[in-house]
Each structure stands twice: as C-alpha cells, then as structure tokens.
C-alpha positions in Angstrom: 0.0 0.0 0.0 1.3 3.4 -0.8 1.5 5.8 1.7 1.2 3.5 4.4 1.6 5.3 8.3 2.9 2.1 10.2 4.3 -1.0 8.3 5.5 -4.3 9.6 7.8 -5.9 7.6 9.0 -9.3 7.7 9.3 -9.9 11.8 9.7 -12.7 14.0 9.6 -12.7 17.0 10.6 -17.0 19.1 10.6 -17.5 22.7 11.9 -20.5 23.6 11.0 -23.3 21.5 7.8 -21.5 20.4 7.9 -19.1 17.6 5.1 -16.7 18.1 5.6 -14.5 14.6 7.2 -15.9 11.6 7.5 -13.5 9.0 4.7 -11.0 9.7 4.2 -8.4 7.4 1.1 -5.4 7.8 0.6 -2.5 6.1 -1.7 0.4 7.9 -2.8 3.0 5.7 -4.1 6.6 6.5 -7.1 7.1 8.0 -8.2 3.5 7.5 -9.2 0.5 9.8 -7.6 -2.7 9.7 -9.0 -5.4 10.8 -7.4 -8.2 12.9 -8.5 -11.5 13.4 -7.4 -15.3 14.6 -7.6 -17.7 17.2 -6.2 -17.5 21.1 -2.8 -18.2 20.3 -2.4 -16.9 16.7 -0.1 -13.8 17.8 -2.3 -11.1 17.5 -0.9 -10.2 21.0 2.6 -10.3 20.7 2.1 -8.6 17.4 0.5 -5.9 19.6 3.4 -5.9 21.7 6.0 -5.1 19.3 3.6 -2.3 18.0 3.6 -0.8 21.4 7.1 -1.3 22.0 7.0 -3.9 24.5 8.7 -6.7 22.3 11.4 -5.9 20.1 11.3 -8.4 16.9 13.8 -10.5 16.7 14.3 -10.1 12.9 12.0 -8.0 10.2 11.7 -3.9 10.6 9.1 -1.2 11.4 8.2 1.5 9.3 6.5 4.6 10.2 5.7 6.8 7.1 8.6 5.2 5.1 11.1 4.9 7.7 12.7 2.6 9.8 12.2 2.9 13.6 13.6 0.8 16.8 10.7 0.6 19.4 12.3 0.1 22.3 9.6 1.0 25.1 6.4 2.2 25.3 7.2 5.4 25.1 9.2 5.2 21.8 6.0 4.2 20.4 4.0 6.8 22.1 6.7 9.1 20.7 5.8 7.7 17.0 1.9 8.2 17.5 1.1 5.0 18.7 -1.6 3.9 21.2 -3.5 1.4 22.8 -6.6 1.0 23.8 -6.3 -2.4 26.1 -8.6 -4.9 26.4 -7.9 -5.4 30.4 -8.4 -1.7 31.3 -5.3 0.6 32.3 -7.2 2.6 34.3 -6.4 3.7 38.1 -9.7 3.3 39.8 -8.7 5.5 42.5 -7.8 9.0 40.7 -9.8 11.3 38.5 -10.6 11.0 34.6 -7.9 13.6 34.4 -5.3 12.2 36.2 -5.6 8.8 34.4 -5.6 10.7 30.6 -2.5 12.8 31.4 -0.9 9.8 33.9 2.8 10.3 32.7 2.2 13.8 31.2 1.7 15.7 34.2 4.8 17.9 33.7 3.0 20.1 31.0 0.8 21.4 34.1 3.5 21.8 36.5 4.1 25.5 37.8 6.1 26.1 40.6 6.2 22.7 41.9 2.3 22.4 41.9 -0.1 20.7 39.8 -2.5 23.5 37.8 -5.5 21.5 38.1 -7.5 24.1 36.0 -5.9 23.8 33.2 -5.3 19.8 33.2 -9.0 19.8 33.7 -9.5 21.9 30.4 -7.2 19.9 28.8 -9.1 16.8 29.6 -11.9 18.2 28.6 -11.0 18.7 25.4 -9.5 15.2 24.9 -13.2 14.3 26.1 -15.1 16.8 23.7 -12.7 13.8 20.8 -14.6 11.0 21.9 -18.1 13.1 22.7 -18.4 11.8 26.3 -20.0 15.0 28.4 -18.3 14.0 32.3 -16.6 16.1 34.6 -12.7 15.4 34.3 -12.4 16.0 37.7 -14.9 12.4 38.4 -13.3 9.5 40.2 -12.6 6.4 37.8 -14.5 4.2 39.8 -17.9 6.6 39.4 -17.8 5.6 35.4 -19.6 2.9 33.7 -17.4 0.1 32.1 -18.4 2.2 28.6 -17.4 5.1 29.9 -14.1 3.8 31.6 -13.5 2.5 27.4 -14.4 5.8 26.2 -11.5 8.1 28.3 -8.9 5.1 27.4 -10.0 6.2 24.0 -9.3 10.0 24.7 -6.5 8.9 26.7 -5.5 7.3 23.5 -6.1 10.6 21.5 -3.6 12.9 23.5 -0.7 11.5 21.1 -2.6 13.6 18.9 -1.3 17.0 20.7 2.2 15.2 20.8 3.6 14.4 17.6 3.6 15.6 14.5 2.7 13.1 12.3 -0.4 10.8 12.0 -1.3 8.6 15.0 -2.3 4.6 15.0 -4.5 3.8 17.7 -4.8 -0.4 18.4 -8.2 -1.4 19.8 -7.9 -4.8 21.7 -11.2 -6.4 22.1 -12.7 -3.1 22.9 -16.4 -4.6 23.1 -16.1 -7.9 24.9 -18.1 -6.3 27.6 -20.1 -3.5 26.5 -23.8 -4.0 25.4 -25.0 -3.4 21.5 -25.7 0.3 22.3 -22.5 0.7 23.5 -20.7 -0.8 21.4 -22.7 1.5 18.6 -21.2 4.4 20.4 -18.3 3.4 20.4 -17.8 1.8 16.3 -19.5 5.8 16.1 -16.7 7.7 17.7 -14.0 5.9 16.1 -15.7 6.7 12.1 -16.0 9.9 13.4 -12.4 9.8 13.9 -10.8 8.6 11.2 -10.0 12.2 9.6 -7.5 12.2 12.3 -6.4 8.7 13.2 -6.1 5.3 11.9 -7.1 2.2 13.9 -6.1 -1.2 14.1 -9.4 -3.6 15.7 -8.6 -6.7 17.6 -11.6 -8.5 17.9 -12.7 -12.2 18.0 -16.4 -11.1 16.8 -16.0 -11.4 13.1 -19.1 -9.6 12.5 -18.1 -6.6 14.3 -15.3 -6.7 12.4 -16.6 -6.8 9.0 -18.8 -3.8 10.7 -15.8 -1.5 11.5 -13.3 -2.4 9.5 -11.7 -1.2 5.7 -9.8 -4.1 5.3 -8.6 -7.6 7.3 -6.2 -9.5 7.9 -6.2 -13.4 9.3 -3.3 -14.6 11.4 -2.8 -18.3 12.2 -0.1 -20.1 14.4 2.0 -16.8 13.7 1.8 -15.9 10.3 -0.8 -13.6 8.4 -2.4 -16.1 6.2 -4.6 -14.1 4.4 -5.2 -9.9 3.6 -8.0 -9.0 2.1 -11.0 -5.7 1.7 -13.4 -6.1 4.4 -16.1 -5.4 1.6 -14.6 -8.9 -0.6 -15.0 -11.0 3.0 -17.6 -12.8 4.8 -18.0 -14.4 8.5 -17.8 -17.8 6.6 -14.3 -17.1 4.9 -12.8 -15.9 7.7 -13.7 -18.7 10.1 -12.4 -21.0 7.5 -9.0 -19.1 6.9 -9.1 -18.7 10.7 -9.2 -22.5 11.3 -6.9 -24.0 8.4 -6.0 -27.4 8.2 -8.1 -30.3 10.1 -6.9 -32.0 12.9 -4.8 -35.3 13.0 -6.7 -37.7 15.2 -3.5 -39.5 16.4 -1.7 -36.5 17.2 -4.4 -36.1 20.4 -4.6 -39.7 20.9 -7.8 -39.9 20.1 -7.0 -43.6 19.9 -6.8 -43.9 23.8 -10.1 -42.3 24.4 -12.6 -44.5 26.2 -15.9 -44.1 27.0 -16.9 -42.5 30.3 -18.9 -44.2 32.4 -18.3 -43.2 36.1 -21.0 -41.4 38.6 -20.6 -37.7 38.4 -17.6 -36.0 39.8 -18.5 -32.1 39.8 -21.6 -30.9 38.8 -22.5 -27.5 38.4 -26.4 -25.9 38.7 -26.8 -22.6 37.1 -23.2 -21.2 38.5 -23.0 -17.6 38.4 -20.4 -14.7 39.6 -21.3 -11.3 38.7 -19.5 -9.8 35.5 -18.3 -13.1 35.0 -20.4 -15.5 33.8 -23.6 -16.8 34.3 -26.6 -19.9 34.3 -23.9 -22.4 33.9 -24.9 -25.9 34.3 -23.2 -29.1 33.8 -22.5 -32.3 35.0 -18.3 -33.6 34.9 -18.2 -37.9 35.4 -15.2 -39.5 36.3 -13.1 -40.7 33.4 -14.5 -37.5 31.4 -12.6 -35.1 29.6 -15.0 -31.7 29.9 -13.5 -28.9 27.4 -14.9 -25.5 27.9 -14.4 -23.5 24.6 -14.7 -19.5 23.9 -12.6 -17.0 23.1 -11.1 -14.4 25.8 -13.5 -12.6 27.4 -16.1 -15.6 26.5 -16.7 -16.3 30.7 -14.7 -19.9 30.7 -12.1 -18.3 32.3 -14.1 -17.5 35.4 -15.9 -20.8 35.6 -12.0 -22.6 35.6 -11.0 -19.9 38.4 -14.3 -20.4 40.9 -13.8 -24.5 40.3 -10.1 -23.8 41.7 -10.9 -21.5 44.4 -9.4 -18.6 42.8 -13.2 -16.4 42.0 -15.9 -17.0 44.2 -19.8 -17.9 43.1 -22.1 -15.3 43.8 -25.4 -17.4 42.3 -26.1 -21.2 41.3 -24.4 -23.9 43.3 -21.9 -26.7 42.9 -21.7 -30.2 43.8 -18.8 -32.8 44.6 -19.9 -36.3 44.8 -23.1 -35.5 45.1 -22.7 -33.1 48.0 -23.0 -28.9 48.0 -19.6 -27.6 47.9 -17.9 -24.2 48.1 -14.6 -24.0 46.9 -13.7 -20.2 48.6 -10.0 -20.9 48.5 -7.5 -23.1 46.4 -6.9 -25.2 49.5 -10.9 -25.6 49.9 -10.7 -26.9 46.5 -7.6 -29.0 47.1 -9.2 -30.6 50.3 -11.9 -31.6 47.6 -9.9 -33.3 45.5 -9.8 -31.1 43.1 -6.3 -30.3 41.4 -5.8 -26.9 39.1 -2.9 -26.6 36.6 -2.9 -22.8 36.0 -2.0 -21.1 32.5 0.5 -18.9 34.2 2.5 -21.7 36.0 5.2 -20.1 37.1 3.0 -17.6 38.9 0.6 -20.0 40.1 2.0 -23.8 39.3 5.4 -23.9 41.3 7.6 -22.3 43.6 10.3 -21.5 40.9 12.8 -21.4 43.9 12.2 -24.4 45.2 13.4 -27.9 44.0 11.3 -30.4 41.5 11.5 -33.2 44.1 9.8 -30.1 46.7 7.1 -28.8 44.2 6.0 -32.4 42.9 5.4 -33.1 46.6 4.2 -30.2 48.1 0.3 -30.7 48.0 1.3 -34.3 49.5 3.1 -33.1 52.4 0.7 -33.9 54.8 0.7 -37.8 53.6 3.6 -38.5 53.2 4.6 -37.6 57.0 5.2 -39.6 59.8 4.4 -38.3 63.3 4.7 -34.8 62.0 7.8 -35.7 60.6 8.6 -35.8 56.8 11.6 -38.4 55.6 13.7 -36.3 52.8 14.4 -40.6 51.5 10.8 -41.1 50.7 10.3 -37.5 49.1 13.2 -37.6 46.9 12.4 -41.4 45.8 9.3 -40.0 44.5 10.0 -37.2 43.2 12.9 -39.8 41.2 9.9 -42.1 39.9 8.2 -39.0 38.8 11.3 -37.8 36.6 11.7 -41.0 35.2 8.0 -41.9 34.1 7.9 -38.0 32.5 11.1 -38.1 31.1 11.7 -34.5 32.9 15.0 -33.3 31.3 17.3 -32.6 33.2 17.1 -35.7 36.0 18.1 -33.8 38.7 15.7 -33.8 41.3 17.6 -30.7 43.2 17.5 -28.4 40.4 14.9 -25.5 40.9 11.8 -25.8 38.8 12.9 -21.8 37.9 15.8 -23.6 35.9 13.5 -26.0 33.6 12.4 -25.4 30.4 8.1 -24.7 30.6 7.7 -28.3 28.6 9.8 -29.7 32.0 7.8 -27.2 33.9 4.5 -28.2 33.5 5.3 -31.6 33.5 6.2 -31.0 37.5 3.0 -29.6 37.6 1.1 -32.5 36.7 3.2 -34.4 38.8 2.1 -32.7 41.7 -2.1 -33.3 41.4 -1.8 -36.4 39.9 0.8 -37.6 42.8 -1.3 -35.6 45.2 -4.5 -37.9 44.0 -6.6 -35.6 42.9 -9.4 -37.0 41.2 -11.0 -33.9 39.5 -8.2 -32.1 37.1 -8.7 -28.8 36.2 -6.1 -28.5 33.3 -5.9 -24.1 32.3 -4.2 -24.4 29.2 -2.2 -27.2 29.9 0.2 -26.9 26.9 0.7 -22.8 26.2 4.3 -21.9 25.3 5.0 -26.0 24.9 6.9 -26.9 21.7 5.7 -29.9 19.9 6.9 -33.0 22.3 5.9 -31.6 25.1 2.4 -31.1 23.8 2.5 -35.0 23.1 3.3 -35.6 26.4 0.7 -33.7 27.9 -1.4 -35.5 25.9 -0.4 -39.1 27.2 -0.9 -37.9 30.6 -4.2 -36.3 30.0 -5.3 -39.5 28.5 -3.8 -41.6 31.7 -5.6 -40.1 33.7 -8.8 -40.2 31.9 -8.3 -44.0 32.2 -8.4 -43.7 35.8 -11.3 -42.3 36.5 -10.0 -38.7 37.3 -12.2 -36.2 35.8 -10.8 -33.4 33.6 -12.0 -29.9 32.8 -10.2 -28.4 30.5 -9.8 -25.5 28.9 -7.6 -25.0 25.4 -5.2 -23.1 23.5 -6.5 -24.2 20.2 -10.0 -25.3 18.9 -8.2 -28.8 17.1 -6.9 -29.0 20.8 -10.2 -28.7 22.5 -11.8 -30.9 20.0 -9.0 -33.9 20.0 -9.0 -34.2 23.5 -12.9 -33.8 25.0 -15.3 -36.3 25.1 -17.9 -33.7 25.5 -17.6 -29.4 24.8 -19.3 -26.5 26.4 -18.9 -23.3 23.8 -19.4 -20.3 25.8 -19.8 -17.0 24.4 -20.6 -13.1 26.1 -20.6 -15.3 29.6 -23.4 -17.9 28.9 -23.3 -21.2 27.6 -24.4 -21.1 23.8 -24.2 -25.1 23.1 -22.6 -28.3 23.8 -21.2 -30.9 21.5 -20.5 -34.9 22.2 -17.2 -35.2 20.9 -16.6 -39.5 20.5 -13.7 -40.3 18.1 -15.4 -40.6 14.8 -18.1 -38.3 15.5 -16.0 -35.2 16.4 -17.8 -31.8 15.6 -15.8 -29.5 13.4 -14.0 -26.2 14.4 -16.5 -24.5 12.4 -19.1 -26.0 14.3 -18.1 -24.5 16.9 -17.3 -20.7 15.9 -20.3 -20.4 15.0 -21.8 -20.1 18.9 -18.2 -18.6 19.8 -18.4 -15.7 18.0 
C-alpha cells in the first residue's frame, strides 16, 4: 500500500522453542481501519506488543511513514503516534478521569512545583469533547460505567494527537467484549468519526463486528498472516475457514486412547454464576471425562475454571462434589476436595520457581507423606525420582529449581504434583501454552492416563483442534453464557466451524 503510516515488515519474534511471529508483514494506511483476526494463540498479541514497543522483533523492521524505527519502550512508540486502547483496562480506579488521561504527562501542568488542576481539567476536557463523552474530568474512575471507563482510554489514547507531528495509530484490543450493543454502537461511532484524524487497528474475535468497523482484514494463524484481504470482498464464513486451516490429526491427540466415560458424576455444576463473569452455567463432569470448555477471551470460561479452583468465588447457582454442596472459597478448599488446578501462568501460580522439583511435585502431599509430624527427605526424593523418570523430565536432577526448567519440564512437574497428590478432579488451564511440539505429546499421554483412571478433567484449550482432539464432551461459551454443547466421541467429532459459530 502506498503511503502506508505504520508497516510491519518481515518480523519474527521466538521464545523459547515457540515461535510466536514468523515472517509478519502489515501495512496500515491513513485514515483507515484494519482489521485483525485469529484464534487465542495466533499472535495477534505479541504482534501488539512489538507495536507498542513492548517486544522488540527479533528479525523483520518497522516502518512509520517510510522509515525505519527501533521501538524500544512504550514510550518510543507513544513518541511515533502509537496507542493502545487495552482490552484489560489501564485505568487507576482511584484518581480522576484527568489524572488517568495525562498519567505520565503531568509535567506540562506543573508551575512552581504544583499541579494546575485548571488547566489539566481543560485539557481533559478537550481530549473528552474527541470522543463526545459529556463527564466532569475531575470524576473519580471508579464513578464511570465500564463504557465510559473505554471511552477516556480512547481520549486517553487521543492525546498522542497533541504530541507528535505526524499521523497517529490507535490499536483497539477487544474493545467490546463487555459492552452491550448500544455501547458498542457508540463506540464503532466515535471511532468513524475519527478517522480524519487517526487510523485504527481492531482486535476483535467477533467477526461480525469486524466486517462492521473495518476497511480491510487480515487473518493470522499459528504466527503468520495467512490471508489480507477488503473487508467489503469477506464474509464471517471465509474468515472462520482461513481462521481455522487445516483439520486435525486424530493421532496426534490420541484420540485412539479415548474411552468411553462411564463413572458417577464428579462435579456438577447448577446454574453457576459470579457477577460480570459468567452466568446460568450448568453441567454435569463424570469420572473418566474429559469436559473442554471453549470460547474466546473474554467468552466467561475463564471464570468458571478460576471459581472450580478456588481462585473467583460464586455469587449465584451452586456446585456439587460427589453429590454433595460444595464451596470452593479458597485453592486449599478446593484442594481438600480433590480437586487439582494446573494454571496457565504456571510459574506464577503452578510452582515455587525457587524451590526444588523433588519439593514442588510433593508439596500438595506433604501432609501424607509424613510420619508423626515428621517428613523423611528418603521417601520424598524417591518419589519425586519415579516421577522424573515416568515423564522423562529433562534434566534428571531432582535438586535443580523448577525456575531452571524449560516450561515443557515445567509443566510436567505440575502434573506431577495433582496427579501424585491424587486428585481425582483435574482442572487443566491451558495445559500446553508456550510447549513446543513434544511436550504437547506428552501432555497429551498424561491427560489421556488419567482419563483411564477415572480422574475427571475440565479443560480448557489453547487451540480449537486442541479442545476438539481431546474432550469427550464441549461447552462453547460466548458473552458469559453457555451457547451449546457438543458430544465429541472419536469418529463423530464436531468441526472447528461447528463451533465458531456459537463462539463468536
């Protein structure tokens, strides 16, 4: 495209074994939207990230009006006309609208040592006017509606306009995964409105908002742009197909291992419900089930997986263990019920990074494996040996701090440590994010041992062709509701596209 503001041009960007951009390229033109689409896990984030300066690529160039810049930090892209509007809110509940819009730019309203509150608050005002949201600048954060709270990260957004010279780029990243249709209306409003000033970039996982909004898309998969085309030539169908790509390979899950489920019921859920969560979710988990929850971010399954580990309390509905009412208010509540949670961020939440493998794989065990109070190091450390061996956890060395593993290694600890622990409801966050290709095999293996012995498993995936290879039965979830479930037996598996459809 000629005359293209920001261009992206041939990066990559690996970490670890996982390369999460291999040879993007994206052209942005003036006064334009672009469209961005793909699965969780396709790199639109990290993509984002080296747009905002918080990656630097690790080969390829940026290009902003036809020159090469280094991004080095979030301000060097502020300094280029850059912004973000994120999708987790960056704004401080606790100071005013015009505090949070000039966070970082206070020094232009500095005299003397003191802050001129008059004229930030006509300056905020002003940024305001932009996005046409009539509220006093000198409100509390916390006073605003969630649409409101979007609409000053807009203006907030907007003030690059006042600081550079040439034209800005604003990034929207799932700006209406929880505003209702008339907000959202607003919003798609303001930002046509300002398009003589600004181009934008949407991140959105509703492809019909996107179609909506945008001049032209593009369609990223495993890390690549796999397709670019005028918003006007595409259709919901196309793009969920370009979206998915290839089918999945049946052995690659072990779909060979999966056996039928026919224990009692495990964990059953009755109308579950935490406020500006999720809601009205109902199901029943059996022993020997593999239960995958699908949606995209923002969809509600990430609540339901953090109130079934303790993490997000219920505020409506009820749950069940065994048959019984249970409340899981904490992770050892949960725990104490026999239910095991592998987290998605497992080196904040799935280990002590510090500590040893042979300490982590039997920490939730602690309390068996002693003897009068006492715990024998002999007995740990043979353990923790067994475990090593049966995962082929690289290196051996049942000293070395789980911090020192590679996350394949890590998260095999991890599983070591609820299955060991004899949990027999498995709560697996996805289990292989970050994992190269072996490691996902292996997590596959265990997922299916387990299944064999009765442990249930609620899972939630990276991938659709994940979520589909491994469940015996899937709950799509979309806008925090459930929209539809799907048996999933080998040779009767639903398609991906069977399942966008309710997703998104």
């Amino acid at each position: 495209m000629s005359g293209a503001v920001l261009t992206l041009e041939g990066v990559s960007k690996t970490f670890g074994a996982v390369r999460a951009l291999d040879d993007v390229s994206i052209e942005i033109g003036r006064n334009e939207v672009v469209g961005l689409v793909g699965e969780n896990g396709a790199g639109k984030s990290t993509l984002m990230k080296i747009f905002s300066g918080v990656y630097q690529p690790d080969a390829g160039r940026i290009l902003h009006e036809g020159t090469a810049i280094v991004l080095r930090s979030p301000l060097d892209a502020a300094r280029a006309g850059i912004g973000m509007v994120h999708q987790e809110q960056s704004l401080l509940l606790n100071i005013s609208v015009a505090e949070n819009i000039y966070l970082g730019r206070e020094a232009a309203f500095i005299r003397f040592g003191a802050i001129n509150w008059r004229a930030m608050h006509a300056a905020a005002r002003r940024q305001l006017e932009k996005v046409n949201l009539d509220i006093d600048p000198a409100r509390r954060a916390d006073s605003l509606t969630f649409a409101e709270r979007q609409m000053v990260e807009l203006a907030k957004a907007l003030v690059l306009e006042e600081e550079t010279e040439g034209h800005i780029v604003v990034f929207l990243d799932e700006p209406t995964s929880v505003l209702e249709q008339a907000e959202i209306d607003i919003l798609f409003s303001r930002v046509r409105a300002l398009r003589s000033r600004a181009s934008f970039v949407f991140v959105s996982h509703r492809i019909d908002e996107i179609l909506n909004l945008s001049d032209r898309v593009y369609v990223m998969k495993d890390g690549a742009v796999v397709a670019a085309m005028p918003a006007a030539e595409a259709s919901e169908a196309t793009l969920h197909r370009l979206m998915v790509g290839a089918g999945r390979r049946a052995e690659y899950y072990r779909e060979d291992r999966q056996q039928a489920y026919a224990g009692p019921i495990a964990l059953a859920a009755k109308q579950l419900g935490c406020a500006g969560h999720y809601r009205d979710v109902t199901f029943d988990l059996h022993e020997g089930e593999v239960l995958a929850i699908a949606g995209v971010i923002g969809s509600g399954r990430e609540g339901v997986v953090r109130t079934l580990a303790g993490l997000l309390p219920q505020t409506e509905g009820r749950l069940e263990r065994d048959g019984r009412p249970a409340v899981f208010r904490t992770p050892d509540e949960a725990v104490r019920q026999g239910v095991g949670y592998v987290p998605q961020e497992r080196r904040v939440e799935g280990l002590v990074l510090p500590m040893s493998m042979t300490q982590n794989i039997t920490l939730p065990s602690l309390r068996r494996m002693a003897h009068w109070g006492v715990l024998g190091s002999s007995g740990e450390r043979a353990l923790a040996r067994d475990w090593v061996k049966r995962l082929s956890i690289r290196p051996p060395n049942i000293d070395l701090p789980c911090g020192n593993l590679s996350g394949g290694n890590q998260q095999k600890v991890v599983l070591a440590k609820w299955i060991e622990a004899g949990v027999r409801v498995l709560i697996l966050d996805h289990p292989t994010r970050g994992l190269d290709v072996g490691a996902k095999q292996d997590v596959y293996d265990l997922v299916r041992t387990v299944s064999e012995q009765g442990v249930a498993v609620l899972l939630t995936a990276d991938t659709l062709e994940e979520t589909i290879g491994l469940a015996h039965t899937i709950l799509v979830m979309r806008d925090g509701a459930i929209t539809q479930r799907f048996e999933a037996t080998p040779g009767s598996k639903p398609a991906q596209l069977d399942l966008i459809q309710y997703m998104v």
